[in-house]
C-alpha positions as CSV (number, residue, x, y, z in Angstrom):
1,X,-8.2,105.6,-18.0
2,X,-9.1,103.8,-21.2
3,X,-9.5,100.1,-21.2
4,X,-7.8,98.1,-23.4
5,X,-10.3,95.5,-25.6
6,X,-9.6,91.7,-25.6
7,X,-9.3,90.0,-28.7
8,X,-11.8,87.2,-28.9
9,X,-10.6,83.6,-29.7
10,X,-11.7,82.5,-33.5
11,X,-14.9,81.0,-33.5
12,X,-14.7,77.3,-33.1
13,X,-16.0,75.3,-35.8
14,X,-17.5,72.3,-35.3
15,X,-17.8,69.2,-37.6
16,X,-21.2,68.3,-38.9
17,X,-21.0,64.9,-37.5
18,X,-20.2,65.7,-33.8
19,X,-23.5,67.3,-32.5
20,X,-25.7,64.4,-33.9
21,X,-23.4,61.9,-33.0
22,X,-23.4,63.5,-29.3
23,X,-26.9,63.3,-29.2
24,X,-27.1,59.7,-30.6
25,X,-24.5,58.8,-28.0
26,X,-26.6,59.9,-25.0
27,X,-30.1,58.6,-26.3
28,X,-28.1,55.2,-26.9
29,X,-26.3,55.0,-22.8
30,X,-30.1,54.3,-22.2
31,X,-30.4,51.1,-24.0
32,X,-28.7,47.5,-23.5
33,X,-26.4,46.2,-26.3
34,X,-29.2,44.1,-28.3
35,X,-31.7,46.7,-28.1
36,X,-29.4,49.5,-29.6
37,X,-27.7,47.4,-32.1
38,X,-31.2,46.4,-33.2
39,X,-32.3,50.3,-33.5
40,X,-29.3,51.3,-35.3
41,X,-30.0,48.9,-37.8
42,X,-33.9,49.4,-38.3
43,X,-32.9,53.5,-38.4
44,X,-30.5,52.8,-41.1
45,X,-32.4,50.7,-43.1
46,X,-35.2,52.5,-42.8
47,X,-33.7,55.2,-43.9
48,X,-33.6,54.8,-48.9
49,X,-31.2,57.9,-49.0
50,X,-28.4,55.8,-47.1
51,X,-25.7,55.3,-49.6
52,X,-24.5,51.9,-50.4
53,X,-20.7,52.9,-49.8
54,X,-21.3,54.7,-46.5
55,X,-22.9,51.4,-45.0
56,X,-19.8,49.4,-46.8
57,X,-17.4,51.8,-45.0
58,X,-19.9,51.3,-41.9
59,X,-20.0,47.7,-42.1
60,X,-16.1,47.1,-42.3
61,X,-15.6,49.5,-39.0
62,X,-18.2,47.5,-37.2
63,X,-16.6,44.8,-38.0
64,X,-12.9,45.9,-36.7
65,X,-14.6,46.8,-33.5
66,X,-16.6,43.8,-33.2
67,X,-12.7,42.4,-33.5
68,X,-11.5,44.0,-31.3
69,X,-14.0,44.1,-28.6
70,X,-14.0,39.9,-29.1
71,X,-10.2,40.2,-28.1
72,X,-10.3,41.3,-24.6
């Protein structure tokens, strides 16, 4: 009796973003509000090679959620 092979699934590919952001995302559920607002900020401007767009793209979806969170 001969056993018939399974095709394996495509590999998955992940976006570049998602592991860091994962591991951003549980270092920062250890730290209160001020504290990781503060840290995000030093990190990025710490950080010359930060593009001026990115933190303008950064800045205006900070600012929606701000928004938002100030509505509920």
């Amino acid at each position: 009796m001969f056993f018939q092979r399974k095709k394996s699934p495509p590999p998955v590919r992940i976006k570049p973003h998602v592991v860091p952001a994962f591991m951003l995302h549980e270092a920062a559920s250890a730290l209160p509000s001020e504290q990781l607002c503060n840290a995000i900020y030093t990190a990025i401007a710490d950080k010359p090679d930060v593009k001026s767009e990115h933190l303008e793209k950064l800045a205006n979806r900070l600012g929606r959620l701000a928004h938002e969170r100030g509505r509920t």
